[in-house]
C-alpha positions, 0 to 999 in steps of 0.5 A: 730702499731706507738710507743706509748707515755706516756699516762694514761688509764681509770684507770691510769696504763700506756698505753704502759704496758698494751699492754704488759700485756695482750699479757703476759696473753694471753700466760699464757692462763689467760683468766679473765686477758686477758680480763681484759687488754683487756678491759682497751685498749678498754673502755680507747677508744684504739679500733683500735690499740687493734685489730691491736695489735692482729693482730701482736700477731698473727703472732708473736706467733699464725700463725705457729702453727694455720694457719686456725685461720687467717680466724677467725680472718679476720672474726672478724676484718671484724665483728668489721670493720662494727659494727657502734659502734666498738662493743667490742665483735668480739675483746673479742672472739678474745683473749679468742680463743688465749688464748686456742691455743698453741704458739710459739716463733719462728716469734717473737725471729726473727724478733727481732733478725734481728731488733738488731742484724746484720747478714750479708746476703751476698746480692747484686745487689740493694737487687732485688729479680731475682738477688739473688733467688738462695741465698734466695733457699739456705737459704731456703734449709739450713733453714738459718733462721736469713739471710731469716728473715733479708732479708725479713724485712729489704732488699728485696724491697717491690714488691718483696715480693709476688714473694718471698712467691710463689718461697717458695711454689714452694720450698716447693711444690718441698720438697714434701708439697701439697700447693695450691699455689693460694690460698696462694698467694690470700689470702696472697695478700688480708691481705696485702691489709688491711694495710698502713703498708709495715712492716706488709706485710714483717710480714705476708710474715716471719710468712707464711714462718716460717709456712711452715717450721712447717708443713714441719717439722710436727707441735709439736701440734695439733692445736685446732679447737674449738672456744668459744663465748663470750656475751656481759653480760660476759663483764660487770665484765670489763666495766668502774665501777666509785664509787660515790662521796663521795666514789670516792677514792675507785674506783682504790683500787675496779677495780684494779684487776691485777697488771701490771707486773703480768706475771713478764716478763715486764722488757724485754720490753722498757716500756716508763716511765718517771723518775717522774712517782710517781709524774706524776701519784699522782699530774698530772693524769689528764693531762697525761690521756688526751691521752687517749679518755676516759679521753678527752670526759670527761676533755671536757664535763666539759669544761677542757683545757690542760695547757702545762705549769703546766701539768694540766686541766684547768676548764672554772669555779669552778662549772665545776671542782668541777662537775668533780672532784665529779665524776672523782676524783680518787685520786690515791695519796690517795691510800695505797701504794699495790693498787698504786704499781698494776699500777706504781710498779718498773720494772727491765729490764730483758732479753729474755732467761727466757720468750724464756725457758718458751714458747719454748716448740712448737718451730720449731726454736732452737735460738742460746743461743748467739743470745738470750744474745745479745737481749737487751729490745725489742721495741715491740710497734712499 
C-alpha cells in the first residue's frame, strides 16, 4: 500500500489508525470490532486498499502458520475482483476467518527489523544471485534469518527471486521436507503476477520461506480448517446509520462504538497526525474528510468545492449548504468530550516488546531482545 495522508473517514476517526485498529482486532480475535474497523475502511469507500491491506496482514502474521488459507483468500479477492459492485461480503468473511486462526510475528518482527536496522550481509558481486547462492545456502542452513530477510527485501535483484524460492525447495526438499516444488513455484508465480508492486512479490518470496522454516520445524499449532460465513443481513449493524435533522449531532455519540486505540498498541505505529488535530477535527472536518469518497460524493451531490486557502467546503448557494448540513451535520465539536476521545484521544509512542510478548506464543523465531529495543515506531502503511 502507498503511505496514507491525513484523511477523515465516514465518521471522522482518522484514516490511517483505523488500518491499524482493525489488523489490532483481528489479532485479539475481536470479531464484532474487527468488523467494525472493517467497515469503516470500506463504506468510507476505502475498497481496494482494504483487501490489499489484508492481503499484507496475511503474510505478515497468517501464511507461516496457514498456508492452505492463500487459497481462500485468492478465492475471495478474485469474488470481489468480479463483483460489479466491489460487493462487501467476500472481504467481511475474509477478516472473520483471520480472526479464528492462530498467528504469529515471525515475517512481520522481519521485515521491520531489515527496514530499520542494518545488517550487514556480506553480499557481493552487483548483489546476483548464481553469484552468492552458497551465502544464501549457509543462511538457510544457519537459519540466519535477519541476512535472508535482508537480502530478499532490499538487495537480490527482482528476477532473482523465483530462483531463490525453488533453490530453498531444493534446500528443504534436501533437509528431508516432501515439496512439490511446481506447484510452488506456479503458484508463487501466479500471486506475484496480481500485483504492481516488487515489494510485494520480495513479500510473499520472505513469508514462503519463513513458512518452510515452520513446517521443517513442526508448526506450534494446528491450523484451523473450518471457515464461517457471513451474509449481508449480518452487516447491517456496520452500515452508515446518519441520525435525522434535527438530531444530527447524535450520530457520532450513536455509531461510535469503538475507541481508536482500543487494543492500547497503537502508539507502536507512526500514525500521521497533525499537531492541530483537536482544531482540525472540531472547526475543519469537512475539508479534511474530502479524501475520503464518501465524503466527495456527498460534498459534491450538494455542489461543495474545497478552498485550500480556509481548510473548508464551499457551497454553490446558502440552500445547498444549509441541505448538507441538515443531513451531514456531525458536529463533532458539539460532542461530550468521551465520545470526541473515541476518535482523536492522545496516542503515546510506545515500542514493539509488549505487542512482540503478546503474540509470541506460535513464533518459530526467537528475536534477539536487542533487535526489538532498537525498532522505533514502524511505518506500516506503506
Amino acid at each position: 500500500m502507498a503511505a496514507i495522508p491525513f484523511v477523515f473517514t465516514r465518521y471522522l476517526y482518522v484514516k490511517g489508525e483505523v488500518y491499524y485498529a482493525l489488523l489490532l482486532s483481528i489479532l485479539a480475535k475481536d470479531q464484532d470490532q474487527t468488523m467494525f474497523w472493517a467497515c469503516e475502511l470500506y463504506y468510507s469507500g476505502f475498497k481496494d486498499d482494504l483487501f490489499h491491506f489484508l492481503w499484507t496482514v496475511y503474510y505478515d502474521f497468517y501464511t507461516t502458520l496457514n498456508p492452505a488459507f492463500e487459497n481462500y483468500l485468492l478465492s475471495s479477492y478474485n469474488d470481489y475482483n468480479t463483483s460489479l459492485t466491489k460487493d462487501i461480503t467476500p472481504i467481511a468473511n475474509v477478516v472473520v476467518n483471520l480472526c479464528i486462526r492462530p498467528c504469529n510475528t515471525d515475517v512481520f518482527i522481519l521485515r521491520h527489523i531489515t527496514t530499520q536496522i542494518e545488517i550487514d550481509t556480506g553480499v557481493q558481486n552487483n548483489n546476483q544471485f548464481d553469484n552468492n547462492k552458497e551465502l544464501f545456502t549457509n543462511w538457510l542452513a544457519e537459519q540466519n534469518y535477519e541476512c535472508i530477510a535482508q537480502f530478499i527485501l532490499s538487495e537480490c535483484l527482482p528476477t532473482d527471486l523465483r530462483a531463490i524460492l525453488e533453490e530453498t525447495c531444493n534446500y528443504f526438499v534436501w533437509s528431508g521436507l516432501d515439496l512439490r516444488i511446481p506447484k510452488i513455484l506456479k503458484t508463487f508465480d501466479k500471486l506475484c503476477s496480481c500485483s504492481t508492486s516488487p515489494m510485494y512479490s520480495r513479500h510473499i518470496l520472505l513469508s514462503r520461506i519463513i513458512q518452510l522454516f515452520t513446517t521443517q520445524s513442526g508448526p506450534p499449532v494446528k491450523p484451523r480448517n473450518i471457515y464461517l460465513t457471513i451474509h449481508k443481513e449480518d452487516l447491517a449493524p456496520f452500515q452508515t446509520s446518519l441520525c435525522t435533522c434535527p438530531d444530527n449531532y447524535k450520530t457520532l455519540r450513536t455509531v461510535y462504538k469503538y475507541s481508536i486505540n482500543a487494543s492500547s498498541f497503537l502508539g507502536m505505529f507512526a500514525v500521521a497526525r497533525p499537531n492541530n488535530l483537536t482544531r482540525l477535527y472540531h472547526d475543519h472536518w469537512t475539508y479534511w474528510a474530502a479524501g475520503s469518497p464518501y465524503w466527495v460524493a456527498a460534498i459534491q451531490m450538494h455542489g461543495g468545492k474545497l478552498c485550500g486557502k480556509t481548510q473548508s467546503v464551499v457551497f454553490d448557494t446558502a440552500l445547498k449548504e444549509e441541505t448538507f448540513y441538515e443531513i451531514y451535520g456531525l458536529e463533532p465539536d458539539e460532542q461530550p468530550l468521551n465520545v470526541q476521545q473515541r476518535a482523536i484521544e492522545e496516542i503515546v509512542s510506545t515500542g514493539v516488546n509488549a505487542f512482540y510478548d503478546k503474540y509470541k506464543q506460535f513464533n518459530v523465531i526467537a528475536t534477539d531482545k536487542d533487535y526489538l529495543d532498537a525498532l522505533e515506531c514502524i511505518s506500516y502503511l506503506n
